[in-house]
C-alpha atoms as one frame of an Amber mdcrd trajectory, in Angstrom:
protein
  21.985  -8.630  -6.154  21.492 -11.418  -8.161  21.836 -12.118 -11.873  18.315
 -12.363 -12.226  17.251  -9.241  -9.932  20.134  -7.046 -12.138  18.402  -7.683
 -15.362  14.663  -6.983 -14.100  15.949  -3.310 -12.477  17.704  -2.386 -16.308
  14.394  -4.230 -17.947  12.525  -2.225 -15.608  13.932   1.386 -15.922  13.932
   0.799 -19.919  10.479  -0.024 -20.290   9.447   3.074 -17.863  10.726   5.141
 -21.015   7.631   3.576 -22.915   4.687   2.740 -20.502   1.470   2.097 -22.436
  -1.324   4.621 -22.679  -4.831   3.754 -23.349  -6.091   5.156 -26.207  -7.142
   8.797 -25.727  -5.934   9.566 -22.474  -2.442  10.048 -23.598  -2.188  13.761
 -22.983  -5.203  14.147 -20.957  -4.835  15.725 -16.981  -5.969  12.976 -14.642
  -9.021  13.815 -12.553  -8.501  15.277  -9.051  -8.320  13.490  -6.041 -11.685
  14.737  -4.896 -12.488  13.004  -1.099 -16.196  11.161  -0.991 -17.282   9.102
   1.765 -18.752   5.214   2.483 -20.747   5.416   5.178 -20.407   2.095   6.908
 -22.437   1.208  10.157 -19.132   2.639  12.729 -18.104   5.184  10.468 -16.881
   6.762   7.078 -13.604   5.646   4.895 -13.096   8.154   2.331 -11.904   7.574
  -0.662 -10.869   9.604  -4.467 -12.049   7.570  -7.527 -10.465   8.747 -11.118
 -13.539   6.898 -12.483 -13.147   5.396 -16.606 -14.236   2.073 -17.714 -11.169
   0.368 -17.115 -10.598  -2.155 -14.354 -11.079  -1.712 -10.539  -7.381  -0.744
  -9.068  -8.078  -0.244  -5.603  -4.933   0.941  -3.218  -4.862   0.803   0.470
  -2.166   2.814   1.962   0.017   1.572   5.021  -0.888   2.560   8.671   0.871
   5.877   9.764   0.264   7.148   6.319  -2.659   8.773   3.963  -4.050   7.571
   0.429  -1.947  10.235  -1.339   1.253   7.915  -0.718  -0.057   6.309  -4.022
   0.319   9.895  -6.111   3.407   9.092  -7.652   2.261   5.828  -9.744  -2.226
   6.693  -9.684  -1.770   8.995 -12.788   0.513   5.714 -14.583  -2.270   3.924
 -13.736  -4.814   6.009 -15.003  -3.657   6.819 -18.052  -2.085   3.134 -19.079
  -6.362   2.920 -18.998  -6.984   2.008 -15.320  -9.686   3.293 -12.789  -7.917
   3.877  -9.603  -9.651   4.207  -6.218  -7.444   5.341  -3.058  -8.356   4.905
   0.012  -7.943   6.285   3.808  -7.846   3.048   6.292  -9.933   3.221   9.482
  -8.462   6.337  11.849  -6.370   8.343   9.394  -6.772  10.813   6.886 -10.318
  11.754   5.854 -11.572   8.498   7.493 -13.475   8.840  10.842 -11.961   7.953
  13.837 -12.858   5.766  16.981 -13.580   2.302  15.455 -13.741  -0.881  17.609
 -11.346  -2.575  15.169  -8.175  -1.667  13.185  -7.115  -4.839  12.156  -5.581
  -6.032   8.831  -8.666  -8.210   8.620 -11.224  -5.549   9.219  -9.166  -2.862
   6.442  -9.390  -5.848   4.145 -13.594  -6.038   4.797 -13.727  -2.399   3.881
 -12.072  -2.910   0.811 -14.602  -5.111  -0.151 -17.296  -2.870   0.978 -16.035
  -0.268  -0.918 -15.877  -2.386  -4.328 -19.231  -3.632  -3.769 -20.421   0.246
  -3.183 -19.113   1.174  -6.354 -19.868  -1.910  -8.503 -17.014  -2.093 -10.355
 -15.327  -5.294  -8.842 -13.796  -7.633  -9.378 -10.567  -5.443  -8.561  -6.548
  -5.963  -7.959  -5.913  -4.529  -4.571  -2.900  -2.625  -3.893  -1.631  -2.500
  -0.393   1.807  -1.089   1.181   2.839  -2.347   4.586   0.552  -3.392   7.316
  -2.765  -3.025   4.419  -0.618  -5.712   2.346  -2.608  -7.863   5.135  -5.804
  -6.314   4.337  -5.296  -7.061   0.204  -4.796 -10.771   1.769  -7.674 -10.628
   3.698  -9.905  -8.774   1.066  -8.651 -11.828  -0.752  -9.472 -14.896   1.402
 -12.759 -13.304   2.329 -14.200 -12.709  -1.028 -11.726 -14.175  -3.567 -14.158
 -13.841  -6.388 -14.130  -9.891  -6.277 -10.227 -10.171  -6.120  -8.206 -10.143
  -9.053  -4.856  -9.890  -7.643  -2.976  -8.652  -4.608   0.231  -6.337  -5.259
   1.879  -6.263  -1.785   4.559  -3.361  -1.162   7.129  -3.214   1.678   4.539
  -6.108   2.762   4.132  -6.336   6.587   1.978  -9.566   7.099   3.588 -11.245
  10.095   5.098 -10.251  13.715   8.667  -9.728  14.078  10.713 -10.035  17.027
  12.155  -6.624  17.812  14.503  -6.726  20.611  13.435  -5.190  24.151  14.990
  -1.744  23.795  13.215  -1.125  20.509   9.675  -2.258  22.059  10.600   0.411
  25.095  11.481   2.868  22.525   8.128   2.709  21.001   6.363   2.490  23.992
   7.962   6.007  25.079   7.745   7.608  21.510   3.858   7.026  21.702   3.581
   8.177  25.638   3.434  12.148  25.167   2.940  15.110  23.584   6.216  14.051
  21.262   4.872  11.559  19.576   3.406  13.263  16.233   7.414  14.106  16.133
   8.391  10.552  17.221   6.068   9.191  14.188   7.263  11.213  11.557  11.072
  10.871  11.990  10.039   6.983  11.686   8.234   7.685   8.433  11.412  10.114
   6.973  13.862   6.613   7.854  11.335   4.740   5.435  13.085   6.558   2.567
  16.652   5.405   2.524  17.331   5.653  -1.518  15.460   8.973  -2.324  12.808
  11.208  -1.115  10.049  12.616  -3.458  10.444  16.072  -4.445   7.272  16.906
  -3.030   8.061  14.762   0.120   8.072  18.241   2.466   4.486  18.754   1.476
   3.264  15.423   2.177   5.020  15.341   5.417   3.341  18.597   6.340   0.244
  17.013   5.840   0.320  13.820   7.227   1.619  15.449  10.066  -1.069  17.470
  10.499  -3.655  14.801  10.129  -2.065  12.790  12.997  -2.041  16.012  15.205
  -6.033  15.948  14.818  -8.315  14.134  17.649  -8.158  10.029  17.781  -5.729
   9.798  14.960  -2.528   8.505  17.309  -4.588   6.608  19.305  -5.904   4.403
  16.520  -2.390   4.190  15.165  -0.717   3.456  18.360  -3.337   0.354  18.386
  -2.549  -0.031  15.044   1.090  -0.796  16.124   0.079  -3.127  19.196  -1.753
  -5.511  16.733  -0.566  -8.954  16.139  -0.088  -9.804  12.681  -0.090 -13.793
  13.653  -4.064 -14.403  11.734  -2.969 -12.716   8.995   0.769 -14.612   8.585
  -2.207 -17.667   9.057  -3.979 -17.194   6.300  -0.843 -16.307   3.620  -0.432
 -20.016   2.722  -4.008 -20.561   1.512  -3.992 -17.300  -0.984  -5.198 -18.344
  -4.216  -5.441 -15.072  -6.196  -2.308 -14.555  -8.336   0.187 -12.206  -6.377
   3.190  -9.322  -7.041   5.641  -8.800  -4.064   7.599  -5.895  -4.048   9.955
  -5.104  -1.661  12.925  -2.692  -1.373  16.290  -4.558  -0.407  17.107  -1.401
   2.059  13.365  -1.930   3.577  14.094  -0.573   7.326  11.193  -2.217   8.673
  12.661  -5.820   8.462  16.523  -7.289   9.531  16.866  -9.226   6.293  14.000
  -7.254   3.731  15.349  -9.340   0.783  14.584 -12.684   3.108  11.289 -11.596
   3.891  10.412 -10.846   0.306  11.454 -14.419  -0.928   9.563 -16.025   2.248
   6.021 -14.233   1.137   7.115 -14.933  -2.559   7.516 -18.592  -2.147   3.762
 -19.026  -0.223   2.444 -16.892  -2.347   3.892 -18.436  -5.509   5.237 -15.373
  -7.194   8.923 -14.398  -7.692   9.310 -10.795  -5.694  10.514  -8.217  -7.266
  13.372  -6.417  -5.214  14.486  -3.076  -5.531  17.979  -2.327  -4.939  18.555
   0.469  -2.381  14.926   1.096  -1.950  13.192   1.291   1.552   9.200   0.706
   2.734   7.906   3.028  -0.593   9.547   1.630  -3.225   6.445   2.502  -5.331
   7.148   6.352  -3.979  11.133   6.114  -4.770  11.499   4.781  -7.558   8.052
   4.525  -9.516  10.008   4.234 -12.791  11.135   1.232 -11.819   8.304   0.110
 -10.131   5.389   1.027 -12.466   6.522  -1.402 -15.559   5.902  -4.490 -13.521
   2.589  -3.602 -11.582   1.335  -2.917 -15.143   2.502  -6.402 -16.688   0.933
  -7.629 -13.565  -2.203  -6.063 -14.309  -2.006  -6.651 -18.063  -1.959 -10.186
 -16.769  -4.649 -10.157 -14.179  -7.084  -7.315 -15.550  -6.546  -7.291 -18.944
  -7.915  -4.077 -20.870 -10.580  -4.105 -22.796
């Protein structure tokens, strides 16, 4: 870790001891995540909106995953004087199933839908993994009801697994195992810590994926090719925050990839040591003080 990267964690876990509050939310209980629904012509993305004045935060969780992977740094959010929308992508969680397209590209569109639905925009989108594309495309679409793009454990280009790990995927998604195949994935994604109340989000994810059409639109979630979206990084013109976590077991070299997006995006990532894909679930402490300089920056509070 570099000179640089040691100061921002110890900046980083110092200022988490004093993270702004807005002015009379300080000791209130955020609002409950209570589903509603944006009926779109194919189908429904649900969604929980804390509501508030403040500006738009919209987060987009990964594929594989539900909204509630943003639970740990929402109420932060909230009560620094943020509204915060989460959203389930196309296929999972309270989202319908059996859409005719799961890109990045198409998330991205009903992100947009979903800020013009609630007239609130211009917004910063959050999005972990694969829906880091969909913040881009959100983004390149409709730059004007875009902030900002905060991109964690960002997934926005193909790799190049080797053969025996494309066969090993192929047979993990071929029967009756593969609700079990997925989820010992998702545990690996946590190499530094696991939430304390990681059992009871496993539980449910789990159970989501077990209902009708929910594998199938993640196994063609997985099949995608990230090539338009890798296209399109280079011409981003919203301002940008990278985060990735240096143990990130999606990606040989995380801390390569991070520095990569960084310099196209023109932003410095931020890496955090030891962390893996949810660095934002890990280690929110750390996390949390530089998503809210970077919305102090790019949504300034009233």
């Amino acid at each position: 870790m570099s000179a640089v990267e040691r100061i921002f964690t110890r900046a980083c876990a110092a200022a988490a001891l004093t993270l702004p509050l807005a002015a009379g939310v300080a000791s209130a209980s955020i609002p409950p995540a209570v589903t509603r629904h944006l009926t779109l012509p194919q189908g429904r993305i649900a969604y929980d909106d804390t509501g508030g004045p403040g500006p738009l935060v919209l987060a987009i969780p990964g594929m594989g995953d539900l909204r509630n992977e943003y639970r740990a740094v929402r109420p932060l959010l909230w009560r620094a004087g943020y509204r915060v929308v989460t959203m389930d992508i196309r296929g999972h969680g309270d989202s319908s199933v059996a859409w005719d397209d799961y890109s990045a590209r198409a998330i991205g569109l009903d992100a947009l839908e979903l800020i013009r639905h609630l007239q609130a925009g211009p917004a910063v989108i959050l999005g972990n993994s694969f829906a880091a594309g969909s913040a881009l495309w959100a983004a390149h679409e409709m730059p004007a009801q875009v902030r900002g793009v905060v991109l964690l454990g960002p997934v926005v280009r193909d790799g190049q697994p080797p053969w025996w790990a494309r066969a090993a995927v192929a047979v993990g998604f071929a029967g009756p195992w593969r609700t079990a195949f997925w989820m010992a994935f998702w545990d690996s994604l946590f190499p530094l810590r696991k939430p304390d109340d990681h059992a009871q989000a496993r539980a449910a994810l789990a159970a989501n994926l077990r209902e009708p059409g929910r594998m199938a639109a993640l196994r063609t979630m997985v099949g995608l090719s990230k090539a338009d979206t890798e296209a399109i990084v280079g011409h981003s013109r919203v301002p940008a925050l990278v985060v990735m976590g240096t143990r990130d077991p999606d990606f040989p070299n995380p801390v390569a990839e991070a520095r990569w997006l960084g310099e196209r995006l023109g932003c410095e990532p931020i890496l955090v040591e030891g962390a893996g894909h949810y660095p934002h679930l890990e280690v929110p402490q750390q996390v949390a003080p530089a998503l809210l300089a970077f919305l102090a920056r790019t949504a300034p509070l009233r």
